[in-house]
MIVOVO-391586 format. One record per atom (N, C-alpha, C): residue number from 1; chain; atom name; y negated, x negated, z. Coordinates in nm, 4 decimals. Example, Ala and Ser with C-alpha at 12.3 -4.5 7.8 and 13.67 -1.06 7.14 Angstrom:
# MIVOVO-391586
  resi  chain  name         y         x         z
     1      A     N    0.5690   -1.3190    0.7800
     1      A    CA    0.4500   -1.2300    0.7800
     1      A     C    0.3300   -1.3200    0.7800
     2      A     N    0.2250   -1.2850    0.7080
     2      A    CA    0.1060   -1.3670    0.7140
     2      A     C   -0.0030   -1.2900    0.7870
//
This chain:
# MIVOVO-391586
  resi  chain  name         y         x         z
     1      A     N   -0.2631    0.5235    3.7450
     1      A    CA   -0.1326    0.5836    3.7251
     1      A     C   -0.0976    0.6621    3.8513
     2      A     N   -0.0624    0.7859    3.8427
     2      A    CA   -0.0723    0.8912    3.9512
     2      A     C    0.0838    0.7796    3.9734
     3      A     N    0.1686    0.8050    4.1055
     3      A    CA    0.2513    0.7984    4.2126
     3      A     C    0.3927    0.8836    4.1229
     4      A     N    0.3861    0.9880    4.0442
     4      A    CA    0.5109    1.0256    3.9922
     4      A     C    0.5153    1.0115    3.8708
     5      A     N    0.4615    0.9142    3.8045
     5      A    CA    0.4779    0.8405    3.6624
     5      A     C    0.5500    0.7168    3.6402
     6      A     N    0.6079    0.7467    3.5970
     6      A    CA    0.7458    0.6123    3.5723
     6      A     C    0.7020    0.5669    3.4431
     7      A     N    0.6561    0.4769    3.3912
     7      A    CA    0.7115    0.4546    3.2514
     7      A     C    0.8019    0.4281    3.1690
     8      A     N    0.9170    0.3527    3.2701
     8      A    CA    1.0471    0.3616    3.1819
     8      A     C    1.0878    0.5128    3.1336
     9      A     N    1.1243    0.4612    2.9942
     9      A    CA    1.2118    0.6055    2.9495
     9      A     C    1.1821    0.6087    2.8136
    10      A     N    1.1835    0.7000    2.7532
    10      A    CA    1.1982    0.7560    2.6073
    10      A     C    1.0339    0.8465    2.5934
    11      A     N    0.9325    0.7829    2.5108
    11      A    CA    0.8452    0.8511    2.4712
    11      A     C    0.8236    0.9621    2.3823
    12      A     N    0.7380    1.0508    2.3370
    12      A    CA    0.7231    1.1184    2.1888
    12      A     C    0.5819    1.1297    2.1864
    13      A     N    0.5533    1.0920    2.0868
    13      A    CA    0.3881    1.1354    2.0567
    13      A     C    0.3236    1.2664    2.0680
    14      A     N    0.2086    1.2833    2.1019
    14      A    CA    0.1859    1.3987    2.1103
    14      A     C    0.0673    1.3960    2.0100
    15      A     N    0.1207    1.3923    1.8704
    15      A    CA    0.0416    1.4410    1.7339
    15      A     C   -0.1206    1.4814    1.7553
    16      A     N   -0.0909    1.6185    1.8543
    16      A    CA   -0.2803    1.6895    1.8431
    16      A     C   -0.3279    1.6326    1.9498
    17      A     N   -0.2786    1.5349    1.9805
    17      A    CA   -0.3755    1.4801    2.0836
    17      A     C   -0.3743    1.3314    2.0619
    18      A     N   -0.3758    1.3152    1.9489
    18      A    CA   -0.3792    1.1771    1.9073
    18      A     C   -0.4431    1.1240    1.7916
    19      A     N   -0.4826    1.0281    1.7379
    19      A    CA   -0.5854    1.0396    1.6194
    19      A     C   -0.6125    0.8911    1.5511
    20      A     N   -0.5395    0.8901    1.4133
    20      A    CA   -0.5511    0.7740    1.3640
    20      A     C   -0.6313    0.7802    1.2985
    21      A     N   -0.7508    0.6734    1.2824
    21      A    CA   -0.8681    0.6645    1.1757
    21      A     C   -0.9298    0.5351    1.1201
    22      A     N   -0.9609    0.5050    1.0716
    22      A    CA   -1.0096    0.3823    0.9658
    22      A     C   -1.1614    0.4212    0.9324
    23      A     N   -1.2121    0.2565    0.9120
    23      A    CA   -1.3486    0.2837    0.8535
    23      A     C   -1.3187    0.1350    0.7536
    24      A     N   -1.3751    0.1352    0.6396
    24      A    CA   -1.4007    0.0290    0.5560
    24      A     C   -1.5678    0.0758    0.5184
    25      A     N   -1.6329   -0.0475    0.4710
    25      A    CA   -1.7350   -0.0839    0.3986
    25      A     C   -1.7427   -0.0449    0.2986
    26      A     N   -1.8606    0.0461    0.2435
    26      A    CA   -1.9044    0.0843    0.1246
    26      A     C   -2.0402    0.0663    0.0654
    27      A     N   -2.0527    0.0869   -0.0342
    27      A    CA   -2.1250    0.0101   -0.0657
    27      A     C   -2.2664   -0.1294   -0.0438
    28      A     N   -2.1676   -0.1696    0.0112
    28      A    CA   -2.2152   -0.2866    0.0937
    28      A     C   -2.3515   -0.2717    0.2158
    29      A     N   -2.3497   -0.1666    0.2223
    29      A    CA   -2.4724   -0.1271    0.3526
    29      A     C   -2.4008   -0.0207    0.4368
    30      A     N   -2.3108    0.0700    0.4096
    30      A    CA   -2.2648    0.1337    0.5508
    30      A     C   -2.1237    0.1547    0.5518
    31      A     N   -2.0549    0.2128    0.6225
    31      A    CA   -1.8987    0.2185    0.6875
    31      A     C   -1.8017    0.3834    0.6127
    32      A     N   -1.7678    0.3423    0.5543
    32      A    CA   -1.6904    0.5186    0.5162
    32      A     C   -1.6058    0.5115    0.6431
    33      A     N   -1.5787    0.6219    0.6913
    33      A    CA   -1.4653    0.6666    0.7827
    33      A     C   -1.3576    0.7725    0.7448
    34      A     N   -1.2844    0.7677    0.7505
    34      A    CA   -1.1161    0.8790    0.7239
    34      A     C   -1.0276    0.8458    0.8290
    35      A     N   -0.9384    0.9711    0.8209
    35      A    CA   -0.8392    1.0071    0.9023
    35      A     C   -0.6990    1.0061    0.8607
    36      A     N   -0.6085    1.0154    0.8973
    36      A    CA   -0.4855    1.0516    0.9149
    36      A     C   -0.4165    1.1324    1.0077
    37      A     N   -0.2988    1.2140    0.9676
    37      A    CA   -0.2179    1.2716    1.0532
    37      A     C   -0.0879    1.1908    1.0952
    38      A     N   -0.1001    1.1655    1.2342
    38      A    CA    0.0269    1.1324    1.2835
    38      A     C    0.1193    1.1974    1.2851
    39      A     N    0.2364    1.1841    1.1847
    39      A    CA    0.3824    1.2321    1.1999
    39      A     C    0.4176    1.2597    1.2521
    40      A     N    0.4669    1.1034    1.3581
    40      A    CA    0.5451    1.0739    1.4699
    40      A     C    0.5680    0.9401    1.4943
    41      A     N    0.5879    0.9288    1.6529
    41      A    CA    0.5678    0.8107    1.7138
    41      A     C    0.6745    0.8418    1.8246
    42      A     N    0.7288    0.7583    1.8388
    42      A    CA    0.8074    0.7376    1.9805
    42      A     C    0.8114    0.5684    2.0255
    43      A     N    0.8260    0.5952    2.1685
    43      A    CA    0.7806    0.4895    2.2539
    43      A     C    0.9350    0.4402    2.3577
    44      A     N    0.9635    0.3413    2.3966
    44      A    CA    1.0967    0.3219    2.4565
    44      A     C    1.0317    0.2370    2.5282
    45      A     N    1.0598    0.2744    2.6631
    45      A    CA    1.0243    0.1679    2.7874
    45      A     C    1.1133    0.1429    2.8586
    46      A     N    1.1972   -0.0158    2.8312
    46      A    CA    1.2567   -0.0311    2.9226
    46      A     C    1.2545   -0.0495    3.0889
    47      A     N    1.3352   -0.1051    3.1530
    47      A    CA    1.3548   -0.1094    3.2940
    47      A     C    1.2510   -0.2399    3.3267
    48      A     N    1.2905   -0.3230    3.2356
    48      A    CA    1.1539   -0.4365    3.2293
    48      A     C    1.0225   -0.3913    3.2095
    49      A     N    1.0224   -0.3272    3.1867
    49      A    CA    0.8229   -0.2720    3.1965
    49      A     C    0.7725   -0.2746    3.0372
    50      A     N    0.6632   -0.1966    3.1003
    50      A    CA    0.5359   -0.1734    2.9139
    50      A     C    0.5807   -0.2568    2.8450
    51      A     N    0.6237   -0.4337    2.8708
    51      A    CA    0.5901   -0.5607    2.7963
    51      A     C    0.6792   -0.5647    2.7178
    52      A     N    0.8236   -0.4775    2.7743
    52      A    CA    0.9399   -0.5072    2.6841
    52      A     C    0.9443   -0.3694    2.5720
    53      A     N    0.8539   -0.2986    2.6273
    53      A    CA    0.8776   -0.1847    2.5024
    53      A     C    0.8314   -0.1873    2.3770
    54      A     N    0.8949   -0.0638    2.2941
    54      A    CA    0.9054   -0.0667    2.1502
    54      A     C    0.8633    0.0754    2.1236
    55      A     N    0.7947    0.0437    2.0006
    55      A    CA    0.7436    0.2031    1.9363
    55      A     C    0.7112    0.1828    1.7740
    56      A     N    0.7575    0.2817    1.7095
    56      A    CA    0.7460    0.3129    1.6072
    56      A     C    0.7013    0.4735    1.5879
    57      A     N    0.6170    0.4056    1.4405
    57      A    CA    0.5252    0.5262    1.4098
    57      A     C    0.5211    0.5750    1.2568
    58      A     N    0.5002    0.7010    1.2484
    58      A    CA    0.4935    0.7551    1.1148
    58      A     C    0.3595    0.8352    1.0396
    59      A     N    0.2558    0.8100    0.9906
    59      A    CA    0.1595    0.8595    0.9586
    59      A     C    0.2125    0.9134    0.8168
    60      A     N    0.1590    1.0202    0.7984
    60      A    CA    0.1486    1.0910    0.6809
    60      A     C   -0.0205    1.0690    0.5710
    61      A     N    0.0698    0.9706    0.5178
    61      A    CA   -0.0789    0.9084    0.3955
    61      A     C   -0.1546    1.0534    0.3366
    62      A     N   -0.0582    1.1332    0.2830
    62      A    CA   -0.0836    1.2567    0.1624
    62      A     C   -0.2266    1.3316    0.2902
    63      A     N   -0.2168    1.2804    0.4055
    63      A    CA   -0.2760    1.4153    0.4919
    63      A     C   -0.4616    1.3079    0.5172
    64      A     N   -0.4321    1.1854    0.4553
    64      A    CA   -0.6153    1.1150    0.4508
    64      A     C   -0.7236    1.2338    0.4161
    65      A     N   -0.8464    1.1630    0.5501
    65      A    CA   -0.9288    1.2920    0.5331
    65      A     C   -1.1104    1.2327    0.5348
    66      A     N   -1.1609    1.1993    0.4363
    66      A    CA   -1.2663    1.1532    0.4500
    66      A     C   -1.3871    1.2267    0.4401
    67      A     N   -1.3484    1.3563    0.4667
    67      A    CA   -1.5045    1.5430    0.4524
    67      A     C   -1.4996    1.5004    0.3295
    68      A     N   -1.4821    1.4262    0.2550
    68      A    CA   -1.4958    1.4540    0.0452
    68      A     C   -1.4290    1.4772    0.0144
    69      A     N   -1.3538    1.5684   -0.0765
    69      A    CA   -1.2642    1.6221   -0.1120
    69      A     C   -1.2517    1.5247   -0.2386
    70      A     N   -1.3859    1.4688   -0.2846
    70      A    CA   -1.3372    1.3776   -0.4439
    70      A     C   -1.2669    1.2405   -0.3851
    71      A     N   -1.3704    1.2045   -0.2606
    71      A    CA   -1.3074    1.0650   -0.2521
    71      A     C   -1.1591    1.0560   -0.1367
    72      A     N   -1.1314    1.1882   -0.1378
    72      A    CA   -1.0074    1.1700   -0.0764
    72      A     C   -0.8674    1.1975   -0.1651
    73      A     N   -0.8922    1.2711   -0.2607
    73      A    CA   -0.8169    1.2383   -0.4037
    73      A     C   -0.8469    1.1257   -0.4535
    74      A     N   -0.9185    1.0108   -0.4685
    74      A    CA   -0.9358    0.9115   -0.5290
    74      A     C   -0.8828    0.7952   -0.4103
    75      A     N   -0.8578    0.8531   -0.2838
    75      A    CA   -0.7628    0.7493   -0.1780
    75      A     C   -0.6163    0.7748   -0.2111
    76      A     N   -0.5910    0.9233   -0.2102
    76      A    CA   -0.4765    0.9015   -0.2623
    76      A     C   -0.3938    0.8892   -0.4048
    77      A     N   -0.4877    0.8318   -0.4875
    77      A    CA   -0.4155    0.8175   -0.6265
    77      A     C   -0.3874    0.6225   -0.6259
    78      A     N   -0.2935    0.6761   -0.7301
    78      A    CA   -0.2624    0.5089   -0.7870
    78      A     C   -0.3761    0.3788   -0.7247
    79      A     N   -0.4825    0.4020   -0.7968
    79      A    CA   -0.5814    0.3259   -0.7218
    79      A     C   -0.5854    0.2599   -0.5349
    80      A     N   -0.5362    0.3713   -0.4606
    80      A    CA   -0.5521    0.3436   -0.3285
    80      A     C   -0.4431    0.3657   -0.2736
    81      A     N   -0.3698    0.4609   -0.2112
    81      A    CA   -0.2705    0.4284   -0.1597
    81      A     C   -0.1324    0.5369   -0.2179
    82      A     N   -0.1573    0.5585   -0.3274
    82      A    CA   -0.0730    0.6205   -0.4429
    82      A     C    0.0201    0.6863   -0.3695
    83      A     N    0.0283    0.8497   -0.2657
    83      A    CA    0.0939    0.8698   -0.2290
    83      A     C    0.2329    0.9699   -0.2635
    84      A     N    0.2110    0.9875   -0.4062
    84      A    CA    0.3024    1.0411   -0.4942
    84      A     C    0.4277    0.9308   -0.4780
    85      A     N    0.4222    0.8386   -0.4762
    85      A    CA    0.5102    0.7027   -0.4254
    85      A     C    0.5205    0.6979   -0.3054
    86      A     N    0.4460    0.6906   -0.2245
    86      A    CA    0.4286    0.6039   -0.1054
    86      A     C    0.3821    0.7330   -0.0111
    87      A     N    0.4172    0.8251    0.0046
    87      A    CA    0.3628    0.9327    0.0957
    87      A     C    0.3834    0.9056    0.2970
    88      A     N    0.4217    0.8217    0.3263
    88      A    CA    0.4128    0.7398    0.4718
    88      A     C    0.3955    0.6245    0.4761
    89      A     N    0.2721    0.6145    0.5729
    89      A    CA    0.2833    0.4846    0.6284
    89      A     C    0.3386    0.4586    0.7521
    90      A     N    0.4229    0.3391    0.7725
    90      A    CA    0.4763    0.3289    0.9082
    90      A     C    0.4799    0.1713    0.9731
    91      A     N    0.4696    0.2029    1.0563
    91      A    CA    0.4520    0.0993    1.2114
    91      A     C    0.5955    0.0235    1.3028
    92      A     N    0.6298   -0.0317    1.2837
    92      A    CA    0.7815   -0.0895    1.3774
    92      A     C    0.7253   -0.1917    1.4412
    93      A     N    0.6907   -0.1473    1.5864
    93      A    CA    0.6926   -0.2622    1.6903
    93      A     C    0.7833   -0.3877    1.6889
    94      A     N    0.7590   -0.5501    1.7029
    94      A    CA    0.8220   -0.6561    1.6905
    94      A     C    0.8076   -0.7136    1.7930
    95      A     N    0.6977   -0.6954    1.9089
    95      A    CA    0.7024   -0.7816    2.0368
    95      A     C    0.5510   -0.7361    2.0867
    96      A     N    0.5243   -0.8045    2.1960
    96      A    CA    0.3806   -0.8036    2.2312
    96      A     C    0.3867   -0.9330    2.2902
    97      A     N    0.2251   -0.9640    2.2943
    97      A    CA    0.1819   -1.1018    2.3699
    97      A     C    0.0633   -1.0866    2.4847
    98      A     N    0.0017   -1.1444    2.5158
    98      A    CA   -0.0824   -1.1677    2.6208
    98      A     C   -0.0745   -1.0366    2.7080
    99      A     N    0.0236   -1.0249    2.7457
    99      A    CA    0.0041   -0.9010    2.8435
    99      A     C   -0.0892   -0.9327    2.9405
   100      A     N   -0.1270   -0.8569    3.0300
   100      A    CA   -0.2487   -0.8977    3.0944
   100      A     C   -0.2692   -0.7420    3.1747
   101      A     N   -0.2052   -0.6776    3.2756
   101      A    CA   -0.2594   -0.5651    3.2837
   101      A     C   -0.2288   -0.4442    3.2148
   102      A     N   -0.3627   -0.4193    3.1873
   102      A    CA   -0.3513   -0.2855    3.1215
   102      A     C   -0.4319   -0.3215    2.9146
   103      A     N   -0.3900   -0.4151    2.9259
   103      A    CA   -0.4584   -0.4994    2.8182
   103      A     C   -0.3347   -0.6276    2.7730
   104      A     N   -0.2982   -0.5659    2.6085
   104      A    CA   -0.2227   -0.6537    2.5572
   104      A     C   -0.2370   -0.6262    2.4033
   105      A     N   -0.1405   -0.7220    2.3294
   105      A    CA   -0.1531   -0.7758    2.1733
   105      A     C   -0.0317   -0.6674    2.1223
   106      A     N   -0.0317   -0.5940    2.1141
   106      A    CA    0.0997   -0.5169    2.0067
   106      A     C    0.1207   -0.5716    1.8829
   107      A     N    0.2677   -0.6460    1.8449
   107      A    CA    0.2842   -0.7059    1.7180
   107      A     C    0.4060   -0.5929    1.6623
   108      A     N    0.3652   -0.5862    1.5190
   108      A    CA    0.4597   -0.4947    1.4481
   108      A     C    0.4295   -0.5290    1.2944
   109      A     N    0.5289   -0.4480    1.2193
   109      A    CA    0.5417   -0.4620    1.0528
   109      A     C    0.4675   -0.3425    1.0077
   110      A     N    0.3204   -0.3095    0.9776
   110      A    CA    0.2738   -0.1936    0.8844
   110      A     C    0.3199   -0.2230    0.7343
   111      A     N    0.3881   -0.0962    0.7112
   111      A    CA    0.4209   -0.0628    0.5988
   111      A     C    0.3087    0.0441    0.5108
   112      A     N    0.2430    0.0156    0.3939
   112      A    CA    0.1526    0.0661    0.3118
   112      A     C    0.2107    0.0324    0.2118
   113      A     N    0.2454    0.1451    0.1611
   113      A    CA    0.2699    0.1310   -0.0659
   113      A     C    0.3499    0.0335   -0.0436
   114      A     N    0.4600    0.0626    0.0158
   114      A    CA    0.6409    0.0027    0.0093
   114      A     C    0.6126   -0.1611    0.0520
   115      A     N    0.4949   -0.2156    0.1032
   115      A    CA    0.4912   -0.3499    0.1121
   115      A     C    0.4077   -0.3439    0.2764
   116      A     N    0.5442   -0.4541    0.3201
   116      A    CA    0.5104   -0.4467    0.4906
   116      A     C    0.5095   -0.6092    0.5262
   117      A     N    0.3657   -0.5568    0.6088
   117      A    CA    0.2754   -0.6997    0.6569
   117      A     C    0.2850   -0.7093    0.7959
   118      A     N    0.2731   -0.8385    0.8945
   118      A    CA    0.2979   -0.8424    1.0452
   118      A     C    0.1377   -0.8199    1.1016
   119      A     N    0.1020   -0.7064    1.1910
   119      A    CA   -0.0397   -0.6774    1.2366
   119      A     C   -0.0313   -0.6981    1.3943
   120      A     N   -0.1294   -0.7302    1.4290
   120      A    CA   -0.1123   -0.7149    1.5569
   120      A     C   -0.2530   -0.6343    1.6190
   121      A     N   -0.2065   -0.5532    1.7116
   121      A    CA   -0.3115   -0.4389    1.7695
   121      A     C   -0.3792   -0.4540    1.9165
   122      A     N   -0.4884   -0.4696    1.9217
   122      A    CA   -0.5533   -0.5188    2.0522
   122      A     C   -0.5035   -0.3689    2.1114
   123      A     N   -0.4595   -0.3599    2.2356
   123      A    CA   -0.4219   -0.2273    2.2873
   123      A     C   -0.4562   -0.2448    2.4104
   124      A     N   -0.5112   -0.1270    2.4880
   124      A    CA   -0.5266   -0.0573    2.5921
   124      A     C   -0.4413   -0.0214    2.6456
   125      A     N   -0.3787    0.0332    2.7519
   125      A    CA   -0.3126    0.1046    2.8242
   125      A     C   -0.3965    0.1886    2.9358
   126      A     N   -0.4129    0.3349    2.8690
   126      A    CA   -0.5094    0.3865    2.8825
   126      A     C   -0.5074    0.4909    3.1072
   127      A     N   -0.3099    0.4565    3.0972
   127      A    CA   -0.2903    0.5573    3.2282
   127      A     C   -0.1913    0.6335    3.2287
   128      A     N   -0.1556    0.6866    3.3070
   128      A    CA   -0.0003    0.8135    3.2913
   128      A     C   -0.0312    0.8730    3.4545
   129      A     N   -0.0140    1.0171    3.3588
   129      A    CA   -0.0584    1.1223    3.4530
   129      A     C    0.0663    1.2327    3.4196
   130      A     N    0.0884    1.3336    3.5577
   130      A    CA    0.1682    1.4508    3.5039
   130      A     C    0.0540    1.5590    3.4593
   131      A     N    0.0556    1.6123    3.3311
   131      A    CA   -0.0352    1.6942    3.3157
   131      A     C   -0.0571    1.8519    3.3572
   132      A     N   -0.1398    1.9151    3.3413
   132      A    CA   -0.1394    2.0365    3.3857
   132      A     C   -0.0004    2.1337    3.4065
   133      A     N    0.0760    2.0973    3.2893
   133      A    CA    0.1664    2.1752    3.2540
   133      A     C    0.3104    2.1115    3.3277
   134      A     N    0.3174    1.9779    3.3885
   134      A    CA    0.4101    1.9542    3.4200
   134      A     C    0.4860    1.8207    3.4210
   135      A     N    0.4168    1.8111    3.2209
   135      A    CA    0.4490    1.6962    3.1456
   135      A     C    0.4010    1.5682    3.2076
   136      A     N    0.4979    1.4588    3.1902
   136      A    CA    0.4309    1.3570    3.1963
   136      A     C    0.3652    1.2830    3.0833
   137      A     N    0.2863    1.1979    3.1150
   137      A    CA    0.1766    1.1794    2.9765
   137      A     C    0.1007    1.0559    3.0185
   138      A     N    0.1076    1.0132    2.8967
   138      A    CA    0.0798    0.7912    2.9114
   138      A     C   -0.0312    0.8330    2.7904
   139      A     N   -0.1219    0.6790    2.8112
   139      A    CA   -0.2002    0.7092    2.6510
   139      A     C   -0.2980    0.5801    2.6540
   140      A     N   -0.2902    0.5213    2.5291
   140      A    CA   -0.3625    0.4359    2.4856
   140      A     C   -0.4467    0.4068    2.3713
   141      A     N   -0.5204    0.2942    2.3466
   141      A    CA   -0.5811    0.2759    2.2537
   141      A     C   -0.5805    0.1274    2.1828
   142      A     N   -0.5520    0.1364    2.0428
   142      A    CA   -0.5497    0.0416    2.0070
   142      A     C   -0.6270    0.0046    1.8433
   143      A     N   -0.6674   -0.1254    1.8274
   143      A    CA   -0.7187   -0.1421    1.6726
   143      A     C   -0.6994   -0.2353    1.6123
   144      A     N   -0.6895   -0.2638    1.4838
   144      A    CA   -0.6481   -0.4008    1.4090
   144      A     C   -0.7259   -0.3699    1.2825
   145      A     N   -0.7236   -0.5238    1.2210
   145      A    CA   -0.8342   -0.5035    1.0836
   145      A     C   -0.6915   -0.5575    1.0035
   146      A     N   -0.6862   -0.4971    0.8874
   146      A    CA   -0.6076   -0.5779    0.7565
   146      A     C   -0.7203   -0.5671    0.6457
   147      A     N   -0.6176   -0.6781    0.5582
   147      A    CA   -0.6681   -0.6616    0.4213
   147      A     C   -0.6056   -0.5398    0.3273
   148      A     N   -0.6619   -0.4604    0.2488
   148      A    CA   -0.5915   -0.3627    0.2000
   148      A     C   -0.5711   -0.4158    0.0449
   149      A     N   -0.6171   -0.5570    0.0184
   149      A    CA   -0.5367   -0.6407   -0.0547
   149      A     C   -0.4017   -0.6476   -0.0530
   150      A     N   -0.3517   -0.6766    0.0561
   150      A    CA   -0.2694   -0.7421    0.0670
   150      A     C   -0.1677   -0.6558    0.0734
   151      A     N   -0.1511   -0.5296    0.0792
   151      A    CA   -0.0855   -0.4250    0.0909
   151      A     C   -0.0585   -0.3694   -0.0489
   152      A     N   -0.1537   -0.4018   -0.1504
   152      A    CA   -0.1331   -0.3713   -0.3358
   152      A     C   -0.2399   -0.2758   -0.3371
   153      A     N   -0.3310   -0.2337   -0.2375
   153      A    CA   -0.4958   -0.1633   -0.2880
   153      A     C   -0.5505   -0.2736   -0.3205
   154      A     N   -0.5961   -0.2918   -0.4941
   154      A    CA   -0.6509   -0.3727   -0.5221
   154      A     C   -0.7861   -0.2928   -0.6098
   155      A     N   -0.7740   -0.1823   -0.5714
   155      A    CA   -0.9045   -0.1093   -0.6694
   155      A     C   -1.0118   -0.2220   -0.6219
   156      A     N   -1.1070   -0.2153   -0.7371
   156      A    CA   -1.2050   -0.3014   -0.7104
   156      A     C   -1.2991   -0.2333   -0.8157
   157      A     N   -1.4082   -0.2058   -0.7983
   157      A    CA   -1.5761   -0.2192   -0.8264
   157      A     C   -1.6734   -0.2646   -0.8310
   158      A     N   -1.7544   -0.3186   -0.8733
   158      A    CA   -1.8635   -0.3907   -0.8245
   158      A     C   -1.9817   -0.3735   -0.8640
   159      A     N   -2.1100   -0.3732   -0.8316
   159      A    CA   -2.2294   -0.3214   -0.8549
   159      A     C   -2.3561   -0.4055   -0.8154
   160      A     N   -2.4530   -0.4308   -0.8698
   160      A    CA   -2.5781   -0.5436   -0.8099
   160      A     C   -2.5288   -0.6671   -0.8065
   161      A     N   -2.5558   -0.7761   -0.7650
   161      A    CA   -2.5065   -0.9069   -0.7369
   161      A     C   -2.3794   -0.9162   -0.6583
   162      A     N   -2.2634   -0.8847   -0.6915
   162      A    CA   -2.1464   -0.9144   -0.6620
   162      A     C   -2.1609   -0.7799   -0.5368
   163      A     N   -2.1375   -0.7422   -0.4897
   163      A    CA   -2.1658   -0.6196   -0.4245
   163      A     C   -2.0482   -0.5259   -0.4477
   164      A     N   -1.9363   -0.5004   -0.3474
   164      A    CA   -1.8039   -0.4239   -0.3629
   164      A     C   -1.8567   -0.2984   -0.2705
   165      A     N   -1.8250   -0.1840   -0.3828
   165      A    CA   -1.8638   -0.0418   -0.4004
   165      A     C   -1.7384   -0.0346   -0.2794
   166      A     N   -1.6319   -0.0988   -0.2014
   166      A    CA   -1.5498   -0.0596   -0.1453
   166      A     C   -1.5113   -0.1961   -0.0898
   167      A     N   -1.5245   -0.2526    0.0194
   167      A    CA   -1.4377   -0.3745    0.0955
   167      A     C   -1.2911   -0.3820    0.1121
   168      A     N   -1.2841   -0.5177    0.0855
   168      A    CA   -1.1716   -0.5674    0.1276
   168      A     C   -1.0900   -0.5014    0.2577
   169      A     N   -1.1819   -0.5494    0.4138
   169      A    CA   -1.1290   -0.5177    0.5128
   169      A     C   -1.1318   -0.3489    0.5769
   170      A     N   -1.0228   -0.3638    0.6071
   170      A    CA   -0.9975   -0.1934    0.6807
   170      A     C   -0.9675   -0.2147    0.8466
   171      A     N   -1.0697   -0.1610    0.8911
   171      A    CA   -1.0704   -0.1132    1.0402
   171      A     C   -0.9592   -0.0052    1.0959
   172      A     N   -0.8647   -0.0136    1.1410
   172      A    CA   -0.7967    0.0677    1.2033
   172      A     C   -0.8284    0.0934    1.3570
   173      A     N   -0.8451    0.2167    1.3591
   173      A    CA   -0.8367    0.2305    1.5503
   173      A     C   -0.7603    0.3872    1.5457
   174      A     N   -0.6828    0.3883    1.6705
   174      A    CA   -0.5584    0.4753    1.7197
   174      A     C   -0.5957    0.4665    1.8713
   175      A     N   -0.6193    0.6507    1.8907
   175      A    CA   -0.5874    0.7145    2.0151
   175      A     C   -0.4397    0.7707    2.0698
   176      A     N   -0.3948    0.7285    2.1300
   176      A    CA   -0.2223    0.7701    2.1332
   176      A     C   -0.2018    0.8239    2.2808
   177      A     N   -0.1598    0.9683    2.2733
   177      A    CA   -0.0860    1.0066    2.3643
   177      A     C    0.0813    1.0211    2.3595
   178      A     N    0.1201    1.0199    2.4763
   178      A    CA    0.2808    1.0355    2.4608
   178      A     C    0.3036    1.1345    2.6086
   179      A     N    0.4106    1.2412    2.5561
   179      A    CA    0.4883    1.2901    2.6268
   179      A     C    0.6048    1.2144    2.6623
   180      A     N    0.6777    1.2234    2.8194
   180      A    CA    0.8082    1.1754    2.8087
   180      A     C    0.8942    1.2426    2.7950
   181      A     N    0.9923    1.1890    2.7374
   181      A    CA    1.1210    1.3067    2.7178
   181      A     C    1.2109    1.3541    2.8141
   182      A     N    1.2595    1.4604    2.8414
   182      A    CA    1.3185    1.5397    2.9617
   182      A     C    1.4526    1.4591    2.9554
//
């Protein structure tokens, strides 16, 4: 952390420099991967430090990007995360635990298809620098697995000896930058 980086204050995401993505299991021998566009995210750091802050986030479901154009219409229909209904998913920070550094537990409510579950995100705290331009700029990394059961993706397939054309568990990992606010 350069010498004129504060972290208290009021965050904002910085969208193109940030990158939410998922991989689940397919047909039971390798990993599909897709994307999302981050909305928006803002970050609040109090006077108490990283440990006491809060952030909430907004991904835009409709914008999933898996290079297939079939199986990314078939993520967003009824079947998967039906975004004619449900066109955001979102994130509300609830606490963190094991702080430790630059290494802690982010707990929050993900919301998927109107039904919100408590996740918690192994996170990084990646640094805060003033950047070229002036800005100041924090950035981390974080990942969590859910069930996409449990959220109401219940598409299911199956093929060979019990063998799911699509897994249960979903890998989330998030690159996050933040600007601070003037």
């Amino acid at each position: 952390m350069t010498s004129t980086t504060t972290l208290t204050g009021t965050w904002t995401a910085d969208a193109i420099h940030s990158d939410v993505s998922f991989k689940v299991r397919h047909m039971a021998v390798g990993k599909a991967k897709g994307s999302f566009t981050l909305k928006s995210a803002e970050l609040v750091v109090p006077e108490s430090g990283l440990a006491d802050g809060t952030v909430t986030a907004v991904i835009d479901a409709t914008s999933v990007s898996t290079n297939q154009e079939q199986r990314d219409q078939h993520v967003k229909s009824e079947d998967f995360l039906h975004v004619e209904e449900h066109p955001e998913i979102t994130f509300v920070s609830t606490g963190v635990k094991d702080f430790d550094g630059d290494e802690f537990v982010l707990l929050g409510d993900l919301t998927i298809r109107g039904t919100s579950k408590p996740v918690e995100l192994t996170t990084e705290f990646l640094g805060a620098t003033t950047d070229a331009y002036g800005a100041e700029r924090i950035g981390f990394s974080a990942k969590t697995s859910i069930s996409r059961k449990e959220y109401g993706v219940s598409f299911s397939a199956a093929f060979g000896a019990g063998n799911s054309v699509v897994a249960d568990k979903v890998e989330i990992d998030l690159e996050l930058e933040f600007t601070k606010n003037a």
